[in-house]
VORO-690531 format. One record per residue (C-alpha): residue number from 1; residue in three letters; chain; x, y, z. Coordinates in steps of 0.2 Angstrom, whole numbers. Example, Ala and Ser with C-alpha at 12.3 -4.5 7.8 and 13.67 -1.06 7.14 Angstrom:
2
TIVO     k     r   c    east   north      up
TIVO     1   Ala   A      62     -22      39
TIVO     2   Ser   A      68      -5      36
END
This chain:
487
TIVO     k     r   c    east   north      up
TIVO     1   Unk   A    -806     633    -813
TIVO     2   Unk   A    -806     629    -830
TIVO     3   Unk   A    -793     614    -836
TIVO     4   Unk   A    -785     624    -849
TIVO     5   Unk   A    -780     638    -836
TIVO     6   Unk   A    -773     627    -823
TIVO     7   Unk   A    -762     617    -834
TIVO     8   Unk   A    -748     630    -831
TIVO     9   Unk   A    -748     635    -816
TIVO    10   Unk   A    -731     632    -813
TIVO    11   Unk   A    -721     635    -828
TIVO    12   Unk   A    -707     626    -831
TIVO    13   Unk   A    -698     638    -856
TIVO    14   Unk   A    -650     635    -956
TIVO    15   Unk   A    -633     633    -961
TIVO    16   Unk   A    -630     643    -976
TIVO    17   Unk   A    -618     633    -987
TIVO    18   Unk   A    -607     643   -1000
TIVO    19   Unk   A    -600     629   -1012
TIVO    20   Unk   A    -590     630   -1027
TIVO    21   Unk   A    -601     629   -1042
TIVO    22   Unk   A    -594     612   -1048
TIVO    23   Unk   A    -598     603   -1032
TIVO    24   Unk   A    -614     608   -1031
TIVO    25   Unk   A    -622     591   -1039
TIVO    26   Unk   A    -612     581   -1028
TIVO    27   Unk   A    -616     591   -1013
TIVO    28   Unk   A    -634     589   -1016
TIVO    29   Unk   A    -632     570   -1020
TIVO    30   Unk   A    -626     569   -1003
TIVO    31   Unk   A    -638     578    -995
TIVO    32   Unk   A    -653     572   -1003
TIVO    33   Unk   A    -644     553    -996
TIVO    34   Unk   A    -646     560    -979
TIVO    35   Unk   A    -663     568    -980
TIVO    36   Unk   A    -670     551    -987
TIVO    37   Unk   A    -660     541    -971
TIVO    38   Unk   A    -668     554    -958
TIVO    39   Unk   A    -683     554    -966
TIVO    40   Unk   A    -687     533    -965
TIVO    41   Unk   A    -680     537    -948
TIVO    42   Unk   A    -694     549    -943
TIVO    43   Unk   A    -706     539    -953
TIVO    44   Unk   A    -702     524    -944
TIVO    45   Unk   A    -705     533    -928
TIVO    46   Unk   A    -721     538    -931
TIVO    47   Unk   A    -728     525    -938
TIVO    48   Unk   A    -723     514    -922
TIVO    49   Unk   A    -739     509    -914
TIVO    50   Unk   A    -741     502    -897
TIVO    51   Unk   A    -755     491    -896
TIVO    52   Unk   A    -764     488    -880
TIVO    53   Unk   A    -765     471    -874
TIVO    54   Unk   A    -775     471    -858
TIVO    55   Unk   A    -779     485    -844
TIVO    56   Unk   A    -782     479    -827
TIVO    57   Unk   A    -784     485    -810
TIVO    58   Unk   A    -771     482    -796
TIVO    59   Unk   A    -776     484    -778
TIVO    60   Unk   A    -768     482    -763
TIVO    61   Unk   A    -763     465    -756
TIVO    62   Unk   A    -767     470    -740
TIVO    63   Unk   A    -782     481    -734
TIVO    64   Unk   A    -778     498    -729
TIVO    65   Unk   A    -782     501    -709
TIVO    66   Unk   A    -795     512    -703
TIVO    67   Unk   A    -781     524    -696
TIVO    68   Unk   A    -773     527    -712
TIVO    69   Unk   A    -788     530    -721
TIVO    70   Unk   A    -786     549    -724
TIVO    71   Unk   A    -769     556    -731
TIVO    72   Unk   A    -768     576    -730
TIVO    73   Unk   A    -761     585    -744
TIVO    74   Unk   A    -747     600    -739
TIVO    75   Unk   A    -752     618    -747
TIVO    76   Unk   A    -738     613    -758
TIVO    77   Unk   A    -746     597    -766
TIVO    78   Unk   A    -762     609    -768
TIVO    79   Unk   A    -753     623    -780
TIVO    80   Unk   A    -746     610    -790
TIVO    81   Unk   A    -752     609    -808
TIVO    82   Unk   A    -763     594    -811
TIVO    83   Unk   A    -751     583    -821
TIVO    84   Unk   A    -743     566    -816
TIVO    85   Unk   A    -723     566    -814
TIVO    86   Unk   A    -719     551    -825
TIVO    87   Unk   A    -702     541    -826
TIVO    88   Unk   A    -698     527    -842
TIVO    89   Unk   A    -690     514    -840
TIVO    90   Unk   A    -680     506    -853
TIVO    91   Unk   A    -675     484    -854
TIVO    92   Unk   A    -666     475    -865
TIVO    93   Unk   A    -671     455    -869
TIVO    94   Unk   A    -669     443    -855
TIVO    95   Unk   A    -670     426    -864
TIVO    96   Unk   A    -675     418    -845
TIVO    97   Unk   A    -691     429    -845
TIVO    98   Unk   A    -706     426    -855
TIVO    99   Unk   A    -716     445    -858
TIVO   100   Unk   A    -731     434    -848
TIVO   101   Unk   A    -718     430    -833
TIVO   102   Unk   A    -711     448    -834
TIVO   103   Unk   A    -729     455    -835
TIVO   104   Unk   A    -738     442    -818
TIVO   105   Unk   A    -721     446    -809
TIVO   106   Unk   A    -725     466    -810
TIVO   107   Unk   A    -742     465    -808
TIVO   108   Unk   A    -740     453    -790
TIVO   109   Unk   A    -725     464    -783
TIVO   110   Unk   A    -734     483    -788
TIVO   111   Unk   A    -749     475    -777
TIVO   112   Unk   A    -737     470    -762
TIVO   113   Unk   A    -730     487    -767
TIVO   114   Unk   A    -745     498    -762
TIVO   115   Unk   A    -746     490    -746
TIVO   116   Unk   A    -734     502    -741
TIVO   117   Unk   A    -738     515    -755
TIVO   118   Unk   A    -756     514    -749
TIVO   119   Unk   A    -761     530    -756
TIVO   120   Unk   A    -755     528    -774
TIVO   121   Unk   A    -771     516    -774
TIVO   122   Unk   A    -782     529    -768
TIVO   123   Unk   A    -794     542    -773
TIVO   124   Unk   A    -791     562    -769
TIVO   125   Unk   A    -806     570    -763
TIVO   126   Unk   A    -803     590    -762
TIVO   127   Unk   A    -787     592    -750
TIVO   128   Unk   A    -786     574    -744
TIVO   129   Unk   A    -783     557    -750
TIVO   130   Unk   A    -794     544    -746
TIVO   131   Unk   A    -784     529    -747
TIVO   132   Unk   A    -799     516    -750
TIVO   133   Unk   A    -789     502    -759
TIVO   134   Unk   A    -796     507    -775
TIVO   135   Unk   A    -781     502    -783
TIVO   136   Unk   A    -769     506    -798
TIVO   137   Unk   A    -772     506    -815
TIVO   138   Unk   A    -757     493    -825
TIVO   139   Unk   A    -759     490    -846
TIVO   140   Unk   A    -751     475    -854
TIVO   141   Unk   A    -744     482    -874
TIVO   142   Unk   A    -735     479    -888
TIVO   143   Unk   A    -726     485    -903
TIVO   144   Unk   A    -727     474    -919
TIVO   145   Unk   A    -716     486    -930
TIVO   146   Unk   A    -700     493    -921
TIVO   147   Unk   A    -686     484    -911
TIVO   148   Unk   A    -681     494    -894
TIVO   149   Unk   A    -664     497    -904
TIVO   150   Unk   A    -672     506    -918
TIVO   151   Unk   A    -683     517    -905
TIVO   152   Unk   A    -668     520    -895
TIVO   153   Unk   A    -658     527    -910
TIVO   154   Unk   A    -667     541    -910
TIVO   155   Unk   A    -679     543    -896
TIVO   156   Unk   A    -693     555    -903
TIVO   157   Unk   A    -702     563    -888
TIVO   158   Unk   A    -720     561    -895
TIVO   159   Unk   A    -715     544    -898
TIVO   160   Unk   A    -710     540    -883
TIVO   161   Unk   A    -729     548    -877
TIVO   162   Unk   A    -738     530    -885
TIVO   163   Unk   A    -724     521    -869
TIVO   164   Unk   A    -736     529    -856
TIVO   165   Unk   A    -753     523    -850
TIVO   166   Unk   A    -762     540    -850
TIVO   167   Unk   A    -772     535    -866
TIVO   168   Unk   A    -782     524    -855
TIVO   169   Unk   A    -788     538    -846
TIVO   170   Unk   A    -802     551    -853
TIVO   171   Unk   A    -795     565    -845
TIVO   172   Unk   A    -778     565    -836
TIVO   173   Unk   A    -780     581    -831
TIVO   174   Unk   A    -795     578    -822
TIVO   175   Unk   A    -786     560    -816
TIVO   176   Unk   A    -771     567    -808
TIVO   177   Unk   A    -785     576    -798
TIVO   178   Unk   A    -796     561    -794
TIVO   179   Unk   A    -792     543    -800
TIVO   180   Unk   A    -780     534    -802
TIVO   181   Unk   A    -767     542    -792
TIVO   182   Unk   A    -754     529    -800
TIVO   183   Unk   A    -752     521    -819
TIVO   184   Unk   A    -740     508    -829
TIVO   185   Unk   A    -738     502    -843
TIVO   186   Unk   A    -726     489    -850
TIVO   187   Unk   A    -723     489    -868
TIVO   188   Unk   A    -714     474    -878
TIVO   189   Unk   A    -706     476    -890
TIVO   190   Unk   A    -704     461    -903
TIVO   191   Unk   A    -685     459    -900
TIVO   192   Unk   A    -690     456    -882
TIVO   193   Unk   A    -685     474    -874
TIVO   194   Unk   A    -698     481    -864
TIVO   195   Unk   A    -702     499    -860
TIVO   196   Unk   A    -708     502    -841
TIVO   197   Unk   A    -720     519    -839
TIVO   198   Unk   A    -724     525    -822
TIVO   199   Unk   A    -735     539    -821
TIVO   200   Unk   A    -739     546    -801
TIVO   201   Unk   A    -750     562    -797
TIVO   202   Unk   A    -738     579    -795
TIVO   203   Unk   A    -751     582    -782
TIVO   204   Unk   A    -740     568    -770
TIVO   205   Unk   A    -724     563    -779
TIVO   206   Unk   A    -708     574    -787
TIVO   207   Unk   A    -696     566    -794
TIVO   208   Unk   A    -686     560    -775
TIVO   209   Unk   A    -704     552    -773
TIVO   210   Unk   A    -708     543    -788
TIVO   211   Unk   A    -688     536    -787
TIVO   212   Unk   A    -691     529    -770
TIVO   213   Unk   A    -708     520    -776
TIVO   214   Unk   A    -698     512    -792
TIVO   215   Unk   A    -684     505    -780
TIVO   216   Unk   A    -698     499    -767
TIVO   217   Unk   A    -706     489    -783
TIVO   218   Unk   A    -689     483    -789
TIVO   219   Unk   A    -685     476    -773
TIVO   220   Unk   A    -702     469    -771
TIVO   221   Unk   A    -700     461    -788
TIVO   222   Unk   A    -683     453    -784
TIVO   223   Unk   A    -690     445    -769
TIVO   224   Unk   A    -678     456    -759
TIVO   225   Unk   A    -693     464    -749
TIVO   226   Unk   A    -684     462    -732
TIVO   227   Unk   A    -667     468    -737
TIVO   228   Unk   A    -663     488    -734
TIVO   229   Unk   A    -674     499    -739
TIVO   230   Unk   A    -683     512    -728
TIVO   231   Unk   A    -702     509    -728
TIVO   232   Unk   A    -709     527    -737
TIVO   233   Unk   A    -718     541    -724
TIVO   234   Unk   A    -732     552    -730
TIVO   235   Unk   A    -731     565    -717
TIVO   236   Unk   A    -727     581    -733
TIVO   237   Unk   A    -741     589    -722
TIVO   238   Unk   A    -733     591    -705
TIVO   239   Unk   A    -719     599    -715
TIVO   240   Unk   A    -725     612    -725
TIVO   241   Unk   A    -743     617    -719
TIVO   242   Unk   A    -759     607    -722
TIVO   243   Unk   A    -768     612    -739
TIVO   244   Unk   A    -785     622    -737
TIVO   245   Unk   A    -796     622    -754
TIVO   246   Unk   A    -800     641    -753
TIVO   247   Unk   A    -783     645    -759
TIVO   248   Unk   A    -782     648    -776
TIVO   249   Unk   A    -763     649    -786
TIVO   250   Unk   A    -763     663    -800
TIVO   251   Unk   A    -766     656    -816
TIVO   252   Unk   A    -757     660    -833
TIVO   253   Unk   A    -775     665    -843
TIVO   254   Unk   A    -762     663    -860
TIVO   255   Unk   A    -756     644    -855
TIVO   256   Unk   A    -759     630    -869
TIVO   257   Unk   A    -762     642    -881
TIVO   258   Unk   A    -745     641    -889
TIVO   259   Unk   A    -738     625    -901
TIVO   260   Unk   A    -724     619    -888
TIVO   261   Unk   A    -710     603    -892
TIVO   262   Unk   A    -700     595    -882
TIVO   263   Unk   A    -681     589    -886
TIVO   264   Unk   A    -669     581    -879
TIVO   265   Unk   A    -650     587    -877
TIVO   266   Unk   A    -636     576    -870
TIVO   267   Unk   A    -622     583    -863
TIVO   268   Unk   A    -608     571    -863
TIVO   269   Unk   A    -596     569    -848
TIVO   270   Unk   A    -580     575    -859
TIVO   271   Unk   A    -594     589    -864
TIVO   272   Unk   A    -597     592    -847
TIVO   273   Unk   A    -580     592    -839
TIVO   274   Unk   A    -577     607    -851
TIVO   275   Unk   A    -593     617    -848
TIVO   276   Unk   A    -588     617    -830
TIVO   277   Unk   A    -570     626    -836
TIVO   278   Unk   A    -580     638    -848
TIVO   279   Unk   A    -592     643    -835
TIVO   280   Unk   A    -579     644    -819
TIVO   281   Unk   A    -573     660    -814
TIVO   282   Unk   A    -560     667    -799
TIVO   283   Unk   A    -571     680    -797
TIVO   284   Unk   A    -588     671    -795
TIVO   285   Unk   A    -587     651    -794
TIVO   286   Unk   A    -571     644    -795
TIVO   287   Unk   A    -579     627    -799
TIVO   288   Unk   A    -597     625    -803
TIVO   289   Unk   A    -609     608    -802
TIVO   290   Unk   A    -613     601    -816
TIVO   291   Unk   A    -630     606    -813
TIVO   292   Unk   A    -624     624    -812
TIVO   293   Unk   A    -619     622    -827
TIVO   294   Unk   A    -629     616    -840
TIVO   295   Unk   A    -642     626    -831
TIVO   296   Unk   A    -632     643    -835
TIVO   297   Unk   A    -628     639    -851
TIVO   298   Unk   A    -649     634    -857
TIVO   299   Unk   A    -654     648    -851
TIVO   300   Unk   A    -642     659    -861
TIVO   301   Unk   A    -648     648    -874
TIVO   302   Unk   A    -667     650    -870
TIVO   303   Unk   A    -666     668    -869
TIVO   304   Unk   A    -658     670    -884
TIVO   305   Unk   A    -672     659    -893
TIVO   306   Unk   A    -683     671    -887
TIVO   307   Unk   A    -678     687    -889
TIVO   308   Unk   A    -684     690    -907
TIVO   309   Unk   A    -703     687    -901
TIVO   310   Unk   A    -715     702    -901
TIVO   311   Unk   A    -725     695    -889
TIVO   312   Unk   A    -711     694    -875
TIVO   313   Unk   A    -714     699    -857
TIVO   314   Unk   A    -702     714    -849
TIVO   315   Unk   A    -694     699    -839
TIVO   316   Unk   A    -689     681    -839
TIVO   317   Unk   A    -688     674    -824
TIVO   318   Unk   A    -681     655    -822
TIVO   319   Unk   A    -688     646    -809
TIVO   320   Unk   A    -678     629    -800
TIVO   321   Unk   A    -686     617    -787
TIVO   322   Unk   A    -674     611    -774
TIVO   323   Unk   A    -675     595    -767
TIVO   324   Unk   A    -676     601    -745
TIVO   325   Unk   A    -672     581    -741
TIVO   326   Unk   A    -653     581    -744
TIVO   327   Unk   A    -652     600    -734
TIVO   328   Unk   A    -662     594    -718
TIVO   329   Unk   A    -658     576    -718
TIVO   330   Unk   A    -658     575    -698
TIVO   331   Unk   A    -680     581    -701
TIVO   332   Unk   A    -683     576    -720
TIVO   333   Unk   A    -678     557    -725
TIVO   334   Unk   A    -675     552    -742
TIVO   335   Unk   A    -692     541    -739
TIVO   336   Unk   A    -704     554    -738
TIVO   337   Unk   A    -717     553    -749
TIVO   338   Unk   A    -723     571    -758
TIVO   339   Unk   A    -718     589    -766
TIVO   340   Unk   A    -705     590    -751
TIVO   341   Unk   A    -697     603    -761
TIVO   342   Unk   A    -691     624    -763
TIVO   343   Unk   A    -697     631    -777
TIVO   344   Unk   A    -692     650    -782
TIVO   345   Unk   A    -685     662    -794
TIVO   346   Unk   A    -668     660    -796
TIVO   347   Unk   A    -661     671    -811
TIVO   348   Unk   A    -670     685    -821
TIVO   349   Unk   A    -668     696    -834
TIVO   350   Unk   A    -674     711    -845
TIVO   351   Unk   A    -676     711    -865
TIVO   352   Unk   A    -663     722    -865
TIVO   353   Unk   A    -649     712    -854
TIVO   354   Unk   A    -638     698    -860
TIVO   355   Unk   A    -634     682    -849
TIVO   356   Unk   A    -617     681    -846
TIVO   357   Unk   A    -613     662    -840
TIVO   358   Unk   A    -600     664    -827
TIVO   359   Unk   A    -612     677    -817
TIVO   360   Unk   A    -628     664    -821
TIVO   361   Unk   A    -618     651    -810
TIVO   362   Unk   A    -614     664    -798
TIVO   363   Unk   A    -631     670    -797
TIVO   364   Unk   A    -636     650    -795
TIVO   365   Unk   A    -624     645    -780
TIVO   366   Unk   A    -630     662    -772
TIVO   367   Unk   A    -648     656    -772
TIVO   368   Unk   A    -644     639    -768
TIVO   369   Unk   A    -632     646    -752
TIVO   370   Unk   A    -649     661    -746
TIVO   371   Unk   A    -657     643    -744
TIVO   372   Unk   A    -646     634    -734
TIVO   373   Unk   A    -647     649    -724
TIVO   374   Unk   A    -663     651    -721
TIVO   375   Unk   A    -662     634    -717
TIVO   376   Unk   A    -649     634    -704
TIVO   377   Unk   A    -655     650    -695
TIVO   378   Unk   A    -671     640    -690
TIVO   379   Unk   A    -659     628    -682
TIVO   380   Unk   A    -667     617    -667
TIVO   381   Unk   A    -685     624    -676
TIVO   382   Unk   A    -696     611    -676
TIVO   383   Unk   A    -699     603    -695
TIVO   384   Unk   A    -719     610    -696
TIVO   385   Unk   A    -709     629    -691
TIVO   386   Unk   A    -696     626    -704
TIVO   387   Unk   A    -709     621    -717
TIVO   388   Unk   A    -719     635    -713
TIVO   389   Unk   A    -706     648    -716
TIVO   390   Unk   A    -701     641    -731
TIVO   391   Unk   A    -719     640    -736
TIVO   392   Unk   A    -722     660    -732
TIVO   393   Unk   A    -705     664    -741
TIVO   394   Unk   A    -711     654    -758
TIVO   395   Unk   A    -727     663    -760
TIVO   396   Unk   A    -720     679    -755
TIVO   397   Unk   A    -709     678    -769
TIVO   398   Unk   A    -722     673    -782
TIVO   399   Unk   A    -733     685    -775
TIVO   400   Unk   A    -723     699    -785
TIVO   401   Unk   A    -722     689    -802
TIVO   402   Unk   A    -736     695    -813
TIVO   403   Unk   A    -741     683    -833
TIVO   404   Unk   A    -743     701    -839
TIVO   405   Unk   A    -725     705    -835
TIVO   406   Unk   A    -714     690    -831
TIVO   407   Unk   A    -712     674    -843
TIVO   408   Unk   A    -707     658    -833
TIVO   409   Unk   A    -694     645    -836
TIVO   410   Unk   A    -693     629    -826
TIVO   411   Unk   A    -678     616    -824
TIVO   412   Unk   A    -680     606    -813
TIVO   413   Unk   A    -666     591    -810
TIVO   414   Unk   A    -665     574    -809
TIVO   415   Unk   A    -649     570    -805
TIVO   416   Unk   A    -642     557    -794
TIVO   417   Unk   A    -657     548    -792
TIVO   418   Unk   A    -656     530    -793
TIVO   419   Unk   A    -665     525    -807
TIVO   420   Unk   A    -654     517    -817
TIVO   421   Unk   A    -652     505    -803
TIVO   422   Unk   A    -672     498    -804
TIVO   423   Unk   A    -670     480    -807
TIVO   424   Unk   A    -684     470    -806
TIVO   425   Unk   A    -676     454    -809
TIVO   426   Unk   A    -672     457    -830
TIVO   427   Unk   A    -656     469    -827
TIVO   428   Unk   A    -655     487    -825
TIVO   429   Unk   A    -662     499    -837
TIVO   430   Unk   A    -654     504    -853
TIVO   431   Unk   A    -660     520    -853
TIVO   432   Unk   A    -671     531    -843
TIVO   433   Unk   A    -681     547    -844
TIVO   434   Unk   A    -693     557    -834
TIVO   435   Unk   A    -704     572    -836
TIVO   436   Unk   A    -723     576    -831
TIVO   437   Unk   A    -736     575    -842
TIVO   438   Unk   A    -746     582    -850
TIVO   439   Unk   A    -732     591    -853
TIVO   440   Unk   A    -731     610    -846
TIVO   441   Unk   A    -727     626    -852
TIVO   442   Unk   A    -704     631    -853
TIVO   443   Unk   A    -700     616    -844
TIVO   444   Unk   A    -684     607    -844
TIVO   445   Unk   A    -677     592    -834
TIVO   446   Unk   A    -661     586    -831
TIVO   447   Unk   A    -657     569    -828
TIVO   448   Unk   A    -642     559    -827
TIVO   449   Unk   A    -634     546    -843
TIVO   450   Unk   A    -632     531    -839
TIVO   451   Unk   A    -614     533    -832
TIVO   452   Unk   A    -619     545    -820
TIVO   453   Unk   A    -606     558    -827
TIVO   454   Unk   A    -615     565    -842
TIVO   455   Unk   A    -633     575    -841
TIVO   456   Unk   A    -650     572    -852
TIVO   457   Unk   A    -659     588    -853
TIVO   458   Unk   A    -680     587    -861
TIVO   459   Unk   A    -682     605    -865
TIVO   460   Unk   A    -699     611    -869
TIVO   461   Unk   A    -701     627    -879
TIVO   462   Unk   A    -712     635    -892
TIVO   463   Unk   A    -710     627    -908
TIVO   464   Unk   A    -702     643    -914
TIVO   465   Unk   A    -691     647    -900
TIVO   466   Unk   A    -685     630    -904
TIVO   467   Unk   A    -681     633    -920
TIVO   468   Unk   A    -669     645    -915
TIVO   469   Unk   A    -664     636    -898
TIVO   470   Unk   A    -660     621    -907
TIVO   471   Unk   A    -648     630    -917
TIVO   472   Unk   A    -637     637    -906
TIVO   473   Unk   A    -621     635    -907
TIVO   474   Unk   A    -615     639    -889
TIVO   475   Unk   A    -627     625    -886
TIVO   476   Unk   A    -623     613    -898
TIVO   477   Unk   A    -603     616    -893
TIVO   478   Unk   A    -607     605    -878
TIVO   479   Unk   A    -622     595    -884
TIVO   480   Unk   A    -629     583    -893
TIVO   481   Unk   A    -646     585    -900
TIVO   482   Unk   A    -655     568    -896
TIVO   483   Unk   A    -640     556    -900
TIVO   484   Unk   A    -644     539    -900
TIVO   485   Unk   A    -644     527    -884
TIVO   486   Unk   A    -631     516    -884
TIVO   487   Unk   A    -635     498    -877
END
């Protein structure tokens, strides 16, 4: 299977003035002021460079036994695109914390770290993990040219690219396959921020997973190791059935073809409080999640972005992973390492229909309730039955979607995980982001601001659906597009 066809296997997605005459010179004064400001703006992040200072190897501090030498991958793991899951993590200066002090302290801890998270420093081989205490892979960097307040003003997706480690790698696609299952990268910045970069293989962590890992290494790092915080369990495999590498997941032939940009939309909690009163309806759902919400509402907006192209499918189908922890928490602990996840269709439509938002959210809870009932009726199932009905039910339901005829859309949500809470001894994070990369095809995630009321949502689109998406003014009626971080 070719790299460029497995990229997407799972599939995430000008204002006319009319002036008077003698304002016209003016006007343009003022515009052209603004172009120039945005334009040293955008120069200013792409000129940034990280520089990489050094790359080094971290292994276990303790030798993986014999017993746990082989990890199986679930069927899920297996279908998964070959892509890491990947998390920023964003510090202002500490003046008690020299970069070399901040740098020895997450090098020692990530090593007593993978003592528990003794796969991340393995190697996969086909279906299984070897854990052979191969190590992780951590690079030391710098940026000479820009302050974390000038990045964070504007923080430009491919920027915020140069913040991971993956340009140490040849090919990540290959990596997140083999080696190394785990990367980092701290950045400083010459104001004495810091950037953290975590990058873990999709085939063992989603975003619950690679949360647990960062607040395992926080504690770690704080010297808090024997405080509260459940040891992790990689047992994804006696949930949903073991992977066998003769199954093969349907390929989209057309993926990467296609200019694609990600951007990021923030949907403030005043913003959001009134999205949930536009989109509530006494006949469908009297008060939606946020989630619900801003959910409904970008796919009306991604649908509309797309409808003017020729190329379109008979059907867009949105696709939403659900996070099975929280809705069998008595078989399914928040500690359990892998894609311990539902993924499935959960709104549709034809070239011809319209999203109305109200029915979108109805539509939503629906899917999220014929879960939780599936669920349920396997109550006093064991967890390995449980996971293989859910397992049969998921590619059931992609077994009727066809790349000829359906054009996926991912979002996938972050939200309420604890990421903002990652100290590792320098204060909690600033500002934080996640996503996968590379990135993938109509993918968006959801993840929470910084007070936990608001949502950050990186869209992924073509460049000219984005054109229009970006320009919608449903959309922009609750959000921002990529305001700056406040710290």
């Amino acid at each position: 299977m070719s790299k460029e066809k497995t990229l997407s296997q799972k599939p995430v997605m000008m204002i006319l003035y009319k002036r008077n005459t003698s304002l016209c010179t003016r006007d343009n004064q003022i515009y052209n002021t603004k172009q120039n400001k945005t334009k040293k703006k955008q120069e200013s992040m792409e000129t940034m460079k990280v520089e990489t200072i050094a790359k080094e190897i971290i292994k276990p501090s303790s030798t993986t036994p014999n017993d746990l030498r082989t990890l199986q991958l679930s069927i899920y793991d297996h279908i998964l695109p070959p892509v890491y899951t990947v998390a920023f993590l964003f510090y202002t200066k500490d003046d008690l914390i020299s970069p070399e002090h901040s740098s020895q302290k997450l090098k020692t801890s990530l090593s007593e770290t993978l003592t528990k998270f003794y796969p991340l420093a393995g190697r996969i081989n086909g279906v299984t993990i070897d854990c052979n205490n191969e190590g992780a892979v951590f690079v030391d960097a710098r940026v000479n040219n820009c302050p974390l307040y000038d990045f964070l003003r504007s923080p430009d997706f491919k920027t915020l690219q140069q913040l991971l480690p993956l340009d140490v790698i040849d090919d990540p696609y290959e990596a997140a396959t083999t080696w190394p299952l785990l990367l980092v990268k701290a950045t400083y910045f010459p104001c004495g921020g810091m950037a953290i970069g975590i990058c873990i293989t999709h085939k063992i962590a989603d975003a619950t997973s690679i949360s647990t890992f960062i607040q395992s290494w926080a504690v770690m790092a704080r010297g808090e190791a024997g405080d509260a915080v459940a040891g992790p369990e990689f047992a994804a495999a006696n949930f949903y059935p073991p992977a066998n590498e003769l199954f093969k997941f349907p390929v989209d032939e057309n993926a990467n073809k296609i200019s694609r940009i990600t951007k990021r939309f923030v949907f403030s909690a005043s913003k959001l409080e009134e999205l949930r009163t536009n989109a509530a309806s006494e006949d469908f759902v009297a008060r939606p999640t946020r989630v619900e919400s801003v959910t409904a509402l970008l796919w009306k907006a991604i649908v509309e972005a797309g409808s003017s192209n020729n190329n379109a499918c008979d059907m867009k189908v949105l696709i939403q992973p659900s996070n099975l922890r929280p809705k069998i928490p008595s078989l399914l602990p928040e500690s359990l390492i892998g894609n311990i996840m539902f993924s499935s269709v959960v709104l549709s439509i034809s070239q011809e229909e319209e999203v109305k938002i109200e029915k979108a959210v109805r539509d939503l809870r629906k899917k999220g309730d014929d879960l939780q009932y599936v669920i349920k009726d396997e109550g006093g199932s064991s967890s390995s039955m449980i996971g293989s009905k859910l397992a049969n039910l998921m590619l059931t339901n992609y077994s009727q979607l066809s790349y000829e005829t359906h054009e996926p859309y991912t979002v996938s949500s972050w939200c309420k995980l604890p990421l903002y809470e990652a100290s590792f001894g320098w204060g909690s994070p600033v500002w934080v982001a996640g996503n996968v990369a590379p990135m993938l095809d109509n993918v968006t995630m959801l993840i929470d601001s910084k007070d936990g009321q608001g949502i950050e949502a990186f869209v992924t689109l073509p460049e000219e659906n984005m054109m229009s998406f970006e320009q919608n003014t449903e959309l922009l009626a609750f959000a921002s597009v990529n305001p700056s971080v406040l710290i």
